[in-house]
C-alpha positions in Angstrom: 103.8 137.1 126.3 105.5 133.9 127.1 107.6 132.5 124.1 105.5 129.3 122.7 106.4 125.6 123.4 107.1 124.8 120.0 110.2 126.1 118.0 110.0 124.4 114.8 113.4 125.7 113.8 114.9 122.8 116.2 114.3 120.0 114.1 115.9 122.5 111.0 119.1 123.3 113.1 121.6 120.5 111.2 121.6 118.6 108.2 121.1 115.5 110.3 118.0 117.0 112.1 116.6 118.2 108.4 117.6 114.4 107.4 116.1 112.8 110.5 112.5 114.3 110.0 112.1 114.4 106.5 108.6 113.4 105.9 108.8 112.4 102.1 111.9 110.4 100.8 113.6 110.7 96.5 115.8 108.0 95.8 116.4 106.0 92.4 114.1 103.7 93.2 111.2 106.1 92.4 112.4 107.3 89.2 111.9 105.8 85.6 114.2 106.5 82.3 112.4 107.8 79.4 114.4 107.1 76.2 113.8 107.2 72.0 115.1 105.1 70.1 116.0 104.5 66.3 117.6 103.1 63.4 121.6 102.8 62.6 124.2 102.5 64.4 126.6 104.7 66.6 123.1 107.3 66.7 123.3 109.7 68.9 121.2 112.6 67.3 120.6 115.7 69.7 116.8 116.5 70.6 117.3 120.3 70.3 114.8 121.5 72.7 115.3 118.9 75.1 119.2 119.9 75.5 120.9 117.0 76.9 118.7 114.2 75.6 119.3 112.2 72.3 117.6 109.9 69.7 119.5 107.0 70.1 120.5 104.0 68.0 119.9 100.6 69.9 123.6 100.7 70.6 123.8 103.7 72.1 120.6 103.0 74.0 121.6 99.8 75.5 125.1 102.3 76.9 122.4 104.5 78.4 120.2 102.2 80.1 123.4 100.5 81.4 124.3 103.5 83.2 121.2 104.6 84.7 120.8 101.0 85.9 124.1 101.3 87.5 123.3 104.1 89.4 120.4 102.4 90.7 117.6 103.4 88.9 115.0 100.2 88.4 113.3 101.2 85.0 113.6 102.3 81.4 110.5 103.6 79.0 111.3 102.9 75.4 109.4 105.3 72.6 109.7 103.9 68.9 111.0 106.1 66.0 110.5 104.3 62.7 112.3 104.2 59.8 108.9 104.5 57.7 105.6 105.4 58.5 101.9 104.3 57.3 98.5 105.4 57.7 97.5 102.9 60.4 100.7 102.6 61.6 101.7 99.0 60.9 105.5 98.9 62.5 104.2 100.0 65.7 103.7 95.8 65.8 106.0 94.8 63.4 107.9 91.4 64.9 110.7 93.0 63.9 110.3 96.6 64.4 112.8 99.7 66.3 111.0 98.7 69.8 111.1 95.0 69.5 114.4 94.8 68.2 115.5 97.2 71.0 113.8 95.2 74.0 115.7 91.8 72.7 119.1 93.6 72.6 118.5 95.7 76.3 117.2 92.1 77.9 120.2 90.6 76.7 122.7 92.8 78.2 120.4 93.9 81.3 118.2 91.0 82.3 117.2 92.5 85.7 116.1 96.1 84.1 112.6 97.0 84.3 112.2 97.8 80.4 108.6 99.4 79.7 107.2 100.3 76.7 105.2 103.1 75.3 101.8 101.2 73.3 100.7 104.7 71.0 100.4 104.6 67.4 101.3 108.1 66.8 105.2 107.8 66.4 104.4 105.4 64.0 101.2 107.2 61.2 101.9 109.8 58.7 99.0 112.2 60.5 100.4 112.1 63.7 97.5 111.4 65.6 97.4 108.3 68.3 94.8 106.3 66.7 92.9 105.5 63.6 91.7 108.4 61.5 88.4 108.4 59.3 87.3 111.9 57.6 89.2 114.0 60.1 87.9 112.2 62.9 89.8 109.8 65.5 88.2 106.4 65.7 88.1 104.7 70.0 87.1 100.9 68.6 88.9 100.6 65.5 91.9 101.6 67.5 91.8 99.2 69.8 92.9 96.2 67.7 95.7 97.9 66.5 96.5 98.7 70.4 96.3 94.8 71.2 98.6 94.1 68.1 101.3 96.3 69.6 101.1 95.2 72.8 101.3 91.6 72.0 104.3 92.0 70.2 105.9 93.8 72.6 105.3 91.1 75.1 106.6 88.4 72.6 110.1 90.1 72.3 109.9 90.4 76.4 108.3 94.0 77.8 108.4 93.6 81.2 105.4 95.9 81.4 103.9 98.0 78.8 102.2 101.4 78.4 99.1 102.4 77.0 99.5 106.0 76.2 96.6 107.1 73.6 93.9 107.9 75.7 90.8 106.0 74.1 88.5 104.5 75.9 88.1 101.3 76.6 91.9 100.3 75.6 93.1 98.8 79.2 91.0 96.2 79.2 91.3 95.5 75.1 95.4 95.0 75.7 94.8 93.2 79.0 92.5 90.5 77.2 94.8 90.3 74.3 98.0 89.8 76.4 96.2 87.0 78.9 94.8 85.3 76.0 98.4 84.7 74.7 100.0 83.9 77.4 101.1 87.2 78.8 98.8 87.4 82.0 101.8 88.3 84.1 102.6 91.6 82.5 101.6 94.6 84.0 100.0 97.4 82.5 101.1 101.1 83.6 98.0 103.0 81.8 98.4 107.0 81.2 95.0 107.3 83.1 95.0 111.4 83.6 96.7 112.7 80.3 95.7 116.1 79.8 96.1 117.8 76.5 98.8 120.1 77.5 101.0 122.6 75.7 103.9 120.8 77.5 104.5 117.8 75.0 105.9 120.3 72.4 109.7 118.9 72.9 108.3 115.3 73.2 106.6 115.8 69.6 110.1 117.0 67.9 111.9 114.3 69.6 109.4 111.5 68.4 108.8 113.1 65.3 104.5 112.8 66.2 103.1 116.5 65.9 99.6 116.1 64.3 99.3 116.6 61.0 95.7 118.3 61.4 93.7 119.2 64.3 94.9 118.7 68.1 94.4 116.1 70.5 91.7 117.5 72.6 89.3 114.7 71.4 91.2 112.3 73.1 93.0 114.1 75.8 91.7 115.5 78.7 90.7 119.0 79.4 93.2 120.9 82.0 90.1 121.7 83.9 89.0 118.9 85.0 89.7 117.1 88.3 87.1 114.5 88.7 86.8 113.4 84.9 90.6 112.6 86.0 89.3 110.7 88.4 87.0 108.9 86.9 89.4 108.0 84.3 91.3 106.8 86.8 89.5 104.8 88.1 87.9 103.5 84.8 91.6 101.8 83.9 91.8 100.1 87.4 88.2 98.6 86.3 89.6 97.0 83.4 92.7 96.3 85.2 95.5 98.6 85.4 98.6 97.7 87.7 99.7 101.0 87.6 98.2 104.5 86.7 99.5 107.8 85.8 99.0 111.3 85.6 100.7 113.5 83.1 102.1 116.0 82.9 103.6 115.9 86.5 104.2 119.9 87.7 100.8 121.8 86.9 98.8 118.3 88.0 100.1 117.8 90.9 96.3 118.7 92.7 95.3 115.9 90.6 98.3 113.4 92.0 97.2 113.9 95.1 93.3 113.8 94.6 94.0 110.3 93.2 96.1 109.3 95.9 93.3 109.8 98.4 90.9 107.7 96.6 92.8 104.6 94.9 95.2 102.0 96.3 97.2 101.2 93.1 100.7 102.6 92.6 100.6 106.1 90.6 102.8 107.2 88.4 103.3 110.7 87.5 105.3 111.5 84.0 107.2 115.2 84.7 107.3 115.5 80.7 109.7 117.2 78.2 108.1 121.0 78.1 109.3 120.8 82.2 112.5 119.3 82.2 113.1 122.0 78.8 111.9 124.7 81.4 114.0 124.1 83.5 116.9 123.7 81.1 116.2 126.9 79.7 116.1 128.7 82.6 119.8 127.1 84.0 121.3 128.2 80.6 119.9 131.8 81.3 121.2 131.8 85.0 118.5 132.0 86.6 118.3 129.5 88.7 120.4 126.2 89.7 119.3 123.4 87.7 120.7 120.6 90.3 118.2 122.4 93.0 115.2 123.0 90.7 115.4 119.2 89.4 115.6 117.6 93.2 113.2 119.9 94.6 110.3 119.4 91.8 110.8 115.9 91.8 110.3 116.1 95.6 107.2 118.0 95.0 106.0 115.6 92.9 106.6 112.8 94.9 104.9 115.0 98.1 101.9 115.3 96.0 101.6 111.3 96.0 103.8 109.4 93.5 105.7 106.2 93.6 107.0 106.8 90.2 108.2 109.6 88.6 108.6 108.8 84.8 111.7 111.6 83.8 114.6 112.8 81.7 116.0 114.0 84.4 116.6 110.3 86.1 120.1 109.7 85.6 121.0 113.1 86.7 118.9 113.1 89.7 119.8 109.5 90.8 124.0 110.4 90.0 122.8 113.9 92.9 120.8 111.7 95.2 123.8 109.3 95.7 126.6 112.3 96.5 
């Protein structure tokens, strides 16, 4: 039998034939900087199951984002941790609350970061859950104002672009109407489109401090079955304007990334959350695998899937490996 034309190992012979026809490209560019912040000074307060990741005073935050910046990537996402909490969650649009007063002091230093900003109440109520709550049961309109309120003065203290995280319907177009009719028509919206109710946000809730104080979130959140009500969800926020929509978590969704990519035309987002980067963590400090490798090559996967952006903790270590 004659040998066949093709020998696909050619193009895999050197690192600058593997380079040359690389089909999908990582860089800094693609990647966003989650980071919590809080009240003091000189905080740095260890997240322990997310090892290597910090609570951080607006100090030490404005250090951070000056060094992922510097190593080129374009974008921060700042979560709120309060001093106090309320029922409704009133400093999550305080004038003067943790976010606000952390946006004015990062814009200062960095004008020309991208600084986004989580728009969820949970970090910020004493049940835990990301909207209002009436006789155990989480209320979509009655949310919504509170939503715009946030929002708004998150653009006032100058959010380059903010993000709806709560999952209740309708929301999108609530904060887009409230931020044109003050003015604000120019900032984007990246909306959590496809959040699924996942097991995965464990380390995220002990880092914000949001665990529910009752129930779960599966009244809000979406069901890991589901494909097309992802979708249509999708789809939905672009309605009511979206600039930018995500899917979360990244890893186990990544059918879903690329399902949306084939039907929508707006940039997607993908947020590879804290139970994945804590995975892989784990699994480093064990020795059983190499974290450098497993963080480029599911990042890679992700963006393969279909991403632009990849939303992750891993972002400055990533961007300091895709620059050796």
């Amino acid at each position: 039998m004659p040998f066949p034309q093709d020998r696909l190992r050619r193009l895999r012979a050197t690192a600058g034939f593997r380079r040359m026809a690389r089909e999908t490209r990582l860089s800094p560019d693609h990647l966003i900087a989650p980071f919590f912040v809080v009240e003091g000074h000189n905080e740095r307060q260890p997240i322990g199951s997310m090892p290597g990741q910090y609570r951080l005073s607006v100090d030490q935050l404005i250090q951070e984002a000056g060094e992922v910046y510097a190593l080129g990537v374009p974008a921060i996402l700042l979560f709120g941790i309060p001093a106090t909490k309320d029922e409704i969650g009133s400093e999550a649009w305080a004038p003067d609350g943790i976010v606000p007063r952390a946006l004015r002091a990062v814009k200062e230093r960095l004008p020309d970061l991208v600084v986004i900003t989580d728009v969820c109440v949970d970090e910020y109520t004493t049940h835990g859950h990301c909207g209002m709550v009436q006789d155990g049961r989480i209320l979509n309109d009655e949310t919504l104002g509170c939503l715009q309120k946030m929002a708004l003065s998150h653009a006032r203290a100058g959010s380059d672009m903010v993000a709806p995280s709560d999952m209740m319907d309708g929301r999108v177009a609530a904060i887009r109407l409230a931020l044109d009719g003050e003015g604000f028509a120019s900032v984007p919206i990246m909306a959590y489109a496809a959040k699924f109710a996942s097991c995965l946000y464990a380390p995220f809730r002990e880092a914000a401090d949001s665990r529910p104080a009752f129930g779960d979130r599966q009244s809000y959140q979406m069901d890991p079955a589901n494909v097309r009500e992802a979708l249509r969800e999708i789809e939905a926020d672009i309605q009511e304007g979206a600039d930018i929509v995500m899917v979360k978590p990244a890893l186990p969704y990544l059918d879903v990334i690329h399902a949306a990519r084939q039907t929508v035309r707006h940039p997607i987002a993908a947020y590879q959350v804290s139970g994945e980067y804590s995975m892989i963590k784990a699994a480093a400090q064990q020795g059983w695998l190499d974290e450098r490798l497993a963080m480029v090559e599911t990042l890679l996967a992700i963006r393969r899937a279909g991403a632009d952006l990849i939303l992750t903790y891993y972002a400055k270590d990533a961007a300091r490996a895709l620059r050796e």
